[in-house]
C-alpha positions as a printed Julia matrix, in Angstrom:
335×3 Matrix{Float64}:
  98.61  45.99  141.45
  98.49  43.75  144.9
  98.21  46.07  147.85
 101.45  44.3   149.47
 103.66  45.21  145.51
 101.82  49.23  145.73
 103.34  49.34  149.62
 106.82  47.91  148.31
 107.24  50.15  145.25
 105.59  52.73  147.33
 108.5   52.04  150.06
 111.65  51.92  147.17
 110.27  55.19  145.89
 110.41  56.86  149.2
 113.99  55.51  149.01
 115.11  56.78  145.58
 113.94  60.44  146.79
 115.53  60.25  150.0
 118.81  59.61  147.52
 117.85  62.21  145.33
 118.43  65.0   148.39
 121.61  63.07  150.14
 123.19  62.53  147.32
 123.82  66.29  147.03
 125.96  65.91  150.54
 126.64  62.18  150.95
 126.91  60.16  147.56
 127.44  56.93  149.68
 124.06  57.61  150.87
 122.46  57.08  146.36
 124.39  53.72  146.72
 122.45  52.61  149.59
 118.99  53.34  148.51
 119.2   51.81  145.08
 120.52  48.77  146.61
 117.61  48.7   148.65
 115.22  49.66  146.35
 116.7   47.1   144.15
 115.76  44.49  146.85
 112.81  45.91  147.21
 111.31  45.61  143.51
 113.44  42.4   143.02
 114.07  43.32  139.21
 113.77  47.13  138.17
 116.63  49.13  138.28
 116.93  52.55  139.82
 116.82  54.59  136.74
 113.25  52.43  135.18
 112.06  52.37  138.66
 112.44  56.16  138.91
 111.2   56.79  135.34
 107.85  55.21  136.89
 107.21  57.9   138.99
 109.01  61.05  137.02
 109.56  62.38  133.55
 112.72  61.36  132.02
 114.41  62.64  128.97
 114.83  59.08  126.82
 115.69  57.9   123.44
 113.07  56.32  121.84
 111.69  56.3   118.25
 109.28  58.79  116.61
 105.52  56.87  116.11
 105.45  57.93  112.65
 102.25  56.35  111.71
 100.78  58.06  114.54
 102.42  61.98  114.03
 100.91  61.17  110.35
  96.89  60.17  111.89
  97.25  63.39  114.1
  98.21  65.64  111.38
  95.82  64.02  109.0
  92.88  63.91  111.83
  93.46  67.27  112.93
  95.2   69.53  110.58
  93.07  70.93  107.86
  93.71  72.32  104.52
  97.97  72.16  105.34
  98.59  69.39  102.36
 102.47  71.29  102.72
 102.74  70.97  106.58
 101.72  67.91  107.1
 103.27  66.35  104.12
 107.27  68.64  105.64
 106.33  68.22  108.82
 105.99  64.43  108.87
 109.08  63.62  106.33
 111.21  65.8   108.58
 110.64  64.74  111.93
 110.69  61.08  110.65
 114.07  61.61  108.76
 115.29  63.59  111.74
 114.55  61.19  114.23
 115.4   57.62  112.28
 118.8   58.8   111.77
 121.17  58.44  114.77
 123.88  60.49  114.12
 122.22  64.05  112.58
 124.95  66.39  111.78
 122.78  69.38  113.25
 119.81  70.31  115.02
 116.6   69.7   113.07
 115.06  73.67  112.39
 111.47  74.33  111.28
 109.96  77.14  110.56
 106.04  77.61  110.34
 104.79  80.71  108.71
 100.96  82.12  107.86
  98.32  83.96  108.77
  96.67  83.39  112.53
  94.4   80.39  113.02
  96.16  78.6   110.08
  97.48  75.97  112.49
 100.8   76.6   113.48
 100.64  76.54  117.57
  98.67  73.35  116.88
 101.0   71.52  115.01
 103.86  72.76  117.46
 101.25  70.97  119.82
 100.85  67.79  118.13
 104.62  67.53  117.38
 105.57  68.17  120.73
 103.34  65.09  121.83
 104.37  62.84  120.11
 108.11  63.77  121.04
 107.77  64.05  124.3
 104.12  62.74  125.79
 103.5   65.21  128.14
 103.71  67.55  124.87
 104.05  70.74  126.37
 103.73  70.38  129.69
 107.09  68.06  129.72
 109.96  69.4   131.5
 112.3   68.76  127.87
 109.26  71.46  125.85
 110.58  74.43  126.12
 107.77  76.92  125.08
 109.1   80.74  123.86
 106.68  84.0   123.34
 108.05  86.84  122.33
 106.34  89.76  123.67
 106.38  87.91  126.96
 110.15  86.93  127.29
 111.4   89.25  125.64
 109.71  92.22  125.46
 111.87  95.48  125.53
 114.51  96.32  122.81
 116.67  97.8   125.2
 117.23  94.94  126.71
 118.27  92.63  123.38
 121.91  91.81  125.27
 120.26  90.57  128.38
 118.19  88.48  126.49
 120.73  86.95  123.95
 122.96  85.52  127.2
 119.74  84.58  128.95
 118.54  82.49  125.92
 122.06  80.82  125.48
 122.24  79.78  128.99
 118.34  78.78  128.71
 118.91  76.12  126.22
 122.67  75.16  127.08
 121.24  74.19  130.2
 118.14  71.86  128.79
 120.1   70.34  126.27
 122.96  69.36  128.87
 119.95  67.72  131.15
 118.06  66.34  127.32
 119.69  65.81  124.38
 116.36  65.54  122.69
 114.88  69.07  123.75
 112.55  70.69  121.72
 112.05  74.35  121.98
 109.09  76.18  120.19
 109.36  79.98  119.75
 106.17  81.9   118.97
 105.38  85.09  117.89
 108.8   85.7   115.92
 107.47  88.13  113.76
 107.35  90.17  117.05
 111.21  89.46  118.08
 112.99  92.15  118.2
 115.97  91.64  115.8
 119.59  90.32  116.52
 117.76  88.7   119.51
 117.28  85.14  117.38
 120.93  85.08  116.42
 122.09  84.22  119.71
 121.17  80.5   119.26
 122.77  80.36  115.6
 126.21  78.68  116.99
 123.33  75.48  118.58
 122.08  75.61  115.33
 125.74  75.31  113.16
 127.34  71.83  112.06
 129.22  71.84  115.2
 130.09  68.33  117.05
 129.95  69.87  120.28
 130.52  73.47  121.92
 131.65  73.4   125.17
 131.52  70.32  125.96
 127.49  69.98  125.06
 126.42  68.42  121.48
 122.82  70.13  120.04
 122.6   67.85  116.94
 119.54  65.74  118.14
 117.56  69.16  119.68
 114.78  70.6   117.84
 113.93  74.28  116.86
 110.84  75.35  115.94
 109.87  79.26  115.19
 106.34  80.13  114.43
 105.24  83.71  112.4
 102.77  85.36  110.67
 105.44  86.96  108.76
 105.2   85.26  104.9
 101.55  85.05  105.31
 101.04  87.96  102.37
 103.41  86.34  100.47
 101.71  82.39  100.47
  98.29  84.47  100.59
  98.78  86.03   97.16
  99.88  82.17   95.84
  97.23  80.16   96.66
  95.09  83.35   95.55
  96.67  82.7    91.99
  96.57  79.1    91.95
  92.5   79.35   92.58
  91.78  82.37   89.79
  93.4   80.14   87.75
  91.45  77.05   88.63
  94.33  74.77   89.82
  93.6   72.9    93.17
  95.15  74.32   96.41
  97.01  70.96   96.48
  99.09  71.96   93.55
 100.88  74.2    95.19
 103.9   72.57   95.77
 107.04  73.56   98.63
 109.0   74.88   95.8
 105.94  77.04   94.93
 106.8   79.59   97.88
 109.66  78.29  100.23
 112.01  80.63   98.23
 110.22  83.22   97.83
 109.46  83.1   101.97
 113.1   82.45  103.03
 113.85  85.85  101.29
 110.94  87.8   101.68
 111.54  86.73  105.9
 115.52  87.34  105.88
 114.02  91.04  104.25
 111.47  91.48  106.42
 112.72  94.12  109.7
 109.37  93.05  111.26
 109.66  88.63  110.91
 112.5   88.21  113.83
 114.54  86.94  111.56
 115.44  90.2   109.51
 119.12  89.52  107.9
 119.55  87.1   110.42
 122.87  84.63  110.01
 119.91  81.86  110.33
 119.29  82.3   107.26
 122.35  83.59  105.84
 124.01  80.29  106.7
 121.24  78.35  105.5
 120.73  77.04  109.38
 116.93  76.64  108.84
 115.98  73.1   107.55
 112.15  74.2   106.12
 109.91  77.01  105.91
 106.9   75.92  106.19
 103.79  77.53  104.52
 100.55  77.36  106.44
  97.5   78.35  104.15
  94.94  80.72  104.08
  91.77  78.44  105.6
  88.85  78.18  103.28
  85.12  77.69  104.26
  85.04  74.24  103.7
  88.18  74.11  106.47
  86.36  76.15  108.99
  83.59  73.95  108.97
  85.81  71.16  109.43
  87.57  72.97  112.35
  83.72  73.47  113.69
  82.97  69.93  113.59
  86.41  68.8   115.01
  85.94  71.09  118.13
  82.17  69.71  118.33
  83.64  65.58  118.53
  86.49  67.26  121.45
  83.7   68.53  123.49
  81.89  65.25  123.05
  78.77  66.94  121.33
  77.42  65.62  118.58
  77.79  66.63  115.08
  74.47  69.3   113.8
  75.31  70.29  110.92
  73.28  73.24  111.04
  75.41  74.95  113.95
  78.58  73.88  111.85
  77.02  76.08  109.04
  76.13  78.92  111.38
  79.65  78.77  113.1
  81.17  79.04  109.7
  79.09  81.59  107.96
  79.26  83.97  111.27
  82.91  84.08  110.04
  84.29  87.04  107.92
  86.42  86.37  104.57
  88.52  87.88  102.34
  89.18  88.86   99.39
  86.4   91.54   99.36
  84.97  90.41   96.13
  85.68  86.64   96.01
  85.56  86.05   99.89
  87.39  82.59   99.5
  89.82  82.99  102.9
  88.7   83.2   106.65
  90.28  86.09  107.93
  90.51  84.88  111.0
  92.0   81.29  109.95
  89.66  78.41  112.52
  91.01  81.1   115.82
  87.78  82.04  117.28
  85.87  78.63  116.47
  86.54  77.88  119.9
  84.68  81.02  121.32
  81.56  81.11  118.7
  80.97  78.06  119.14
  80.06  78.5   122.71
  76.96  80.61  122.2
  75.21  77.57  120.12
């Protein structure tokens, strides 16, 4: 930009904060400054013109071709997730009057790949991903850590989101570790989660939930155990191959946060998502995917040593990282 357009856009910004703080004690004081600002830019209005300079919560439509090169880039050996993932978010977000708010929920083992698809769908919802200001970002042993206090926690997490969805429609909030929530805790959220039009004034139909858990991961384990003694492809497992079986064996479960939880009962969750068990072949991908992000180049013979420092399971077969791609990261800094 010309030095004299950076000092005039420089000068309207000045302006637009200035408004930001009167307006809270003189609102004649917002009129003012936009009008000037307005003179000053010559064609942007006060709310682009702000939007410059800050994050703002705006409609806009999901990239799906892009969500589907990020899963497909970076996602390995989740056939399932990425094939839910993508269908929902783009169904979701291409229709413009959803009757609820759009509820995943991830389950598997750690390092399957479920706090980096959380990742990757938070960026391309919101492109500060979650850093943005409408990512709302939940762990439970860190917010809510004592069982004594479940009540305190249950109004805190209904004014939480009540508040972000009354300043973005579009919020999305992620919460991790659920198979560490203490139960009843969860069900606080169900009425922001129900076919409601509005409560209180404050419509939740175009938020997003999304819970992540190891809780399942046994149960989709054992499955794509079967499907390989039998010698069918991991990619035959289909979503009806285990999303019943999860939803009960989770709505059972006293340790999955979601034990007999009316989430379930009402049938409030849109998918449960199965994340795999990772096989070799995936960790090495995972290896050589960390190797490009670091800008290294690709030796093959550190991607075999990453991988084979890894333990697996079953004892016998040793098909599955136990450890999913988690500690890639770490390994691969002493090669």
């Amino acid at each position: 930009m010309h030095p004299a357009g950076q000092f005039w856009v420089a000068a309207a910004l000045r302006l637009l904060l200035a408004a930001h703080v009167a307006a809270a004690f003189e609102p004649i004081s917002l009129g003012i400054a936009v009008g000037a600002a307005s003179a000053l830019t010559g064609y942007l209005s006060y709310r682009d013109l702000y939007c410059r300079f800050a994050e703002c919560c705006r409609e806009q439509p999901l990239n799906a071709s892009a969500l589907k090169l990020n899963l497909e880039e970076k996602l390995f050996g989740q056939h399932l997730a990425t094939e839910v993932i993508l269908k929902a978010l783009t169904g979701f977000k291409n229709n413009k009057n959803p009757k609820k708010p759009l509820t995943l929920s991830l389950h598997g083992w750690a390092g399957t790949g479920k706090n980096f698809v959380s990742q990757i769908v938070a960026e391309n919802l919101h492109p500060k991903g979650l850093k943005s200001n409408f990512v709302h970002l939940f762990v439970s042993t860190l917010h809510f850590p004592h069982e004594q206090h479940i009540k305190l926690y249950q109004d805190q997490l209904q004014r939480w989101i009540r508040g972000n969805v009354s300043a973005c429609a579009s919020s999305v909030f992620i919460f991790d570790e659920m198979d560490k929530l203490h139960p009843g805790v969860i069900d606080a959220i169900k009425p922001f989660l129900d076919y409601y039009e509005q409560i209180d004034g404050v419509s939740y139909r175009k938020a997003i939930f999304i819970f992540l858990s190891n809780a399942g991961g046994d149960l989709i384990t054992k499955t794509a155990l079967d499907f390989w003694r039998a010698g069918k492809r991991r990619e035959g497992i289909q979503l009806k191959d285990l999303e019943p079986a999860l939803s009960v064996g989770v709505f059972n479960n006293k340790h999955s946060g979601l034990w007999h939880s009316g989430l379930i009962d009402r049938n409030l969750i849109d998918y449960f998502i199965p994340f795999l068990p990772l096989e070799y072949r995936h960790v090495k991908m995972c290896v050589r995917a960390e190797m490009k992000a670091r800008g290294s180049a690709i030796d093959e013979d550190v991607v075999t040593r990453v991988a084979e420092e890894m333990t697996f399971f079953p004892k016998d077969e040793k098909i599955y990282s136990d450890k999913g791609c988690k500690t890639v990261q770490s390994r691969l800094d002493f090669h």
